[in-house]
C-alpha positions in Angstrom: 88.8 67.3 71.6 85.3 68.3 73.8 83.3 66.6 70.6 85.4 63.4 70.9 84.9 63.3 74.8 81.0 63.5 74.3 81.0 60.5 72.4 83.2 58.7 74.8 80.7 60.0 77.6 77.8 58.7 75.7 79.1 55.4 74.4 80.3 54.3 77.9 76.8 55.9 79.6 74.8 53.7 77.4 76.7 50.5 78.2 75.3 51.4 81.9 72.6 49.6 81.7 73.9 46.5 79.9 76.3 46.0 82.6 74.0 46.1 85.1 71.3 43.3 83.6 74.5 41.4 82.6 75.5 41.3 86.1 72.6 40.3 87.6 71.7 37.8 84.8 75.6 36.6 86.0 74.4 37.0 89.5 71.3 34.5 89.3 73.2 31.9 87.4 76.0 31.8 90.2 73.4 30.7 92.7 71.6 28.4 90.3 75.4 26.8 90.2 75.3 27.2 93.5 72.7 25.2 94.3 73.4 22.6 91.7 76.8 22.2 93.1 74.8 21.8 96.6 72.8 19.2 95.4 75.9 17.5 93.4 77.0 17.6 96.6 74.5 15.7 98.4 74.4 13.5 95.5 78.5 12.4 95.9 77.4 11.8 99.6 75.0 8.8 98.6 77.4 7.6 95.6 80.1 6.9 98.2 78.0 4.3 100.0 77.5 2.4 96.8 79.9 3.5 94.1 83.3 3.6 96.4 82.9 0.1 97.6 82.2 -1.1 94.0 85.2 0.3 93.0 87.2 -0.9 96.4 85.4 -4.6 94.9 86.7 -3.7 91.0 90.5 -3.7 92.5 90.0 -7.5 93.1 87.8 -8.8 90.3 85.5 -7.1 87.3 81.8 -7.0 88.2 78.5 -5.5 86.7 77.1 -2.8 88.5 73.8 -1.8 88.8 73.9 1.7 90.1 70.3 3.7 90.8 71.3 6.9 91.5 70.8 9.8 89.1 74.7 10.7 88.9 76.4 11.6 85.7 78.8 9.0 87.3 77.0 5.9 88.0 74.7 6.3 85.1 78.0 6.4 83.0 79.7 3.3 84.5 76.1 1.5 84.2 76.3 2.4 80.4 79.8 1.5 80.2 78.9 -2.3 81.0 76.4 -2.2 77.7 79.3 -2.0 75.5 81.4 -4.5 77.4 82.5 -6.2 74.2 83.1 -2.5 72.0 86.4 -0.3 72.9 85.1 2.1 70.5 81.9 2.4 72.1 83.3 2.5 75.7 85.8 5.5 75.2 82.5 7.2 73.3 80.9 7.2 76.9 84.2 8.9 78.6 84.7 11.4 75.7 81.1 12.2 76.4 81.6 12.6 80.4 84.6 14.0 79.8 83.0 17.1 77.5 80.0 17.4 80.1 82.5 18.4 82.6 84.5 20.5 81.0 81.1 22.4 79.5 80.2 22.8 83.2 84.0 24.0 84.3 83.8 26.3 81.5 80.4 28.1 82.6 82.2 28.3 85.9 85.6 29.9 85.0 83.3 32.3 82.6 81.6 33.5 85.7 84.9 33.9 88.2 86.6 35.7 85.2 83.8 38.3 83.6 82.0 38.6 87.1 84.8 41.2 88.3 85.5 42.4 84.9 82.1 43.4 84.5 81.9 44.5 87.9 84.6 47.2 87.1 82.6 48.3 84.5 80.0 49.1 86.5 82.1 50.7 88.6 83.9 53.2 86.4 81.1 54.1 83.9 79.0 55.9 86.7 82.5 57.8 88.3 82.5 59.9 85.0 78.9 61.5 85.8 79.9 61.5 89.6 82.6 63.6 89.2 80.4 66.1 86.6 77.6 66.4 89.7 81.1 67.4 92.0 82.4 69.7 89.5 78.7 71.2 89.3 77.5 71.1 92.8 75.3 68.5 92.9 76.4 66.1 95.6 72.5 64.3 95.5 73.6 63.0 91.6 77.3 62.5 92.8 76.0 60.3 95.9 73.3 58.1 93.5 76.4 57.3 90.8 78.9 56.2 93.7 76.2 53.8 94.6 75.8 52.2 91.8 79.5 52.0 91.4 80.0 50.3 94.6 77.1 47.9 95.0 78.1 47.0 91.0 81.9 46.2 92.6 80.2 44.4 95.4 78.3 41.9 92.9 81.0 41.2 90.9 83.1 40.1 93.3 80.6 38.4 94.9 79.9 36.1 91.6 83.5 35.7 91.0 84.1 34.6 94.3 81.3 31.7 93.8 82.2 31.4 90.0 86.4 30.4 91.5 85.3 28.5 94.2 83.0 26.2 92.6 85.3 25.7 89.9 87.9 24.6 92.0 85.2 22.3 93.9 84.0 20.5 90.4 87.4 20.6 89.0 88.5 17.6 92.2 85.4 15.4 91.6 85.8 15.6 87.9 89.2 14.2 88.4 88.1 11.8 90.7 85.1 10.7 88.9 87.4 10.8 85.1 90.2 8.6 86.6 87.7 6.6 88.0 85.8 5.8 84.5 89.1 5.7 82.6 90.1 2.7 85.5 86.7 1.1 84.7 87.7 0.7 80.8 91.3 -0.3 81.4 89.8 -3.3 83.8 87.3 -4.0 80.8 89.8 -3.7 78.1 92.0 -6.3 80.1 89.4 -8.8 80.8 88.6 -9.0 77.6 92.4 -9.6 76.7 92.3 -12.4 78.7 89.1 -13.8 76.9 90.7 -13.6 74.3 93.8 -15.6 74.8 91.9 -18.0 76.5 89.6 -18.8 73.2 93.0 -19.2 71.2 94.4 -21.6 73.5 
């Protein structure tokens, strides 16, 4: 039973160091997220002055935009109006904005879920050799391991904490911005309806 311990001992000792780089590689990408979500941000701030009266506009008649901005969105309903006479092609352009999103949503609920998980990793792995430097006296070892057990808790809250919140953030403005296209190609679809009926009258 001692020789199956060791190994145990060993095996989770070596995934020590693992868990930490996997944390902080998790750590750095939560602020790169961060600050793409803060410059997303920004970026929705400028789209309302343009893109939310076009679509205020698209409620009483169908025009072409001509969007400048960088966003996923307006470059999107700018490329929706090149394939004004192709359904196929149209719903090719929301399938595609529609799997950019959810790649993005999916980095985020990876973070809020495995940032605490390996967190607690990094928490128990070091309270095995903590409690061997108690049992032996040495309180210097004992104090180093709880350390790293706490400040590995600390992080991995801290990334899941961003990893939820920002997930929850894109989730709304991927709603928004999905119901908004999908509007877009049900206004196009129609107009095209009517051309239709009017060239067989």
């Amino acid at each position: 039973m001692d020789y199956v311990n060791k190994i145990l001992f060993w095996i989770s000792s070596g995934l020590m160091f693992p868990t930490v780089v996997a944390l902080i590689v998790m750590f750095v990408l939560s602020l790169v997220k961060l600050g793409e979500n803060y410059h997303a941000f920004i970026q929705r701030v400028k789209q309302k002055k343009t893109i939310k009266p076009y679509i205020e506009e698209l409620k009483k008649e169908l025009i072409q935009p001509n969007f400048a901005s960088d966003s996923v969105l307006a470059a999107s309903i700018n490329e929706l109006f090149t394939f004004e006479d192709s359904m196929v092609r149209r719903e090719r352009v929301v399938a595609e904005f529609e799997a950019k999103g959810r790649k993005s949503l999916s980095m985020l609920k990876n973070l809020a879920k495995m940032g605490p998980v390996v967190g607690l990793m990094g928490t128990l792995i070091p309270m095995g050799p903590a409690l061997v430097g108690l049992s032996s006296g040495d309180i210097a070892s004992m104090a180093n391991n709880m350390q790293m057990a706490f400040a590995t808790t600390v992080v991995g809250l801290i990334i899941g904490g961003i990893g939820f919140v920002l997930q929850n953030v894109q989730q709304k403005w991927f709603a928004e911005d999905y119901a908004t296209l999908v509007f877009i190609v049900d206004l196009m679809q129609e107009e095209n309806e009517k051309k239709t009926k009017s060239v067989l009258k």
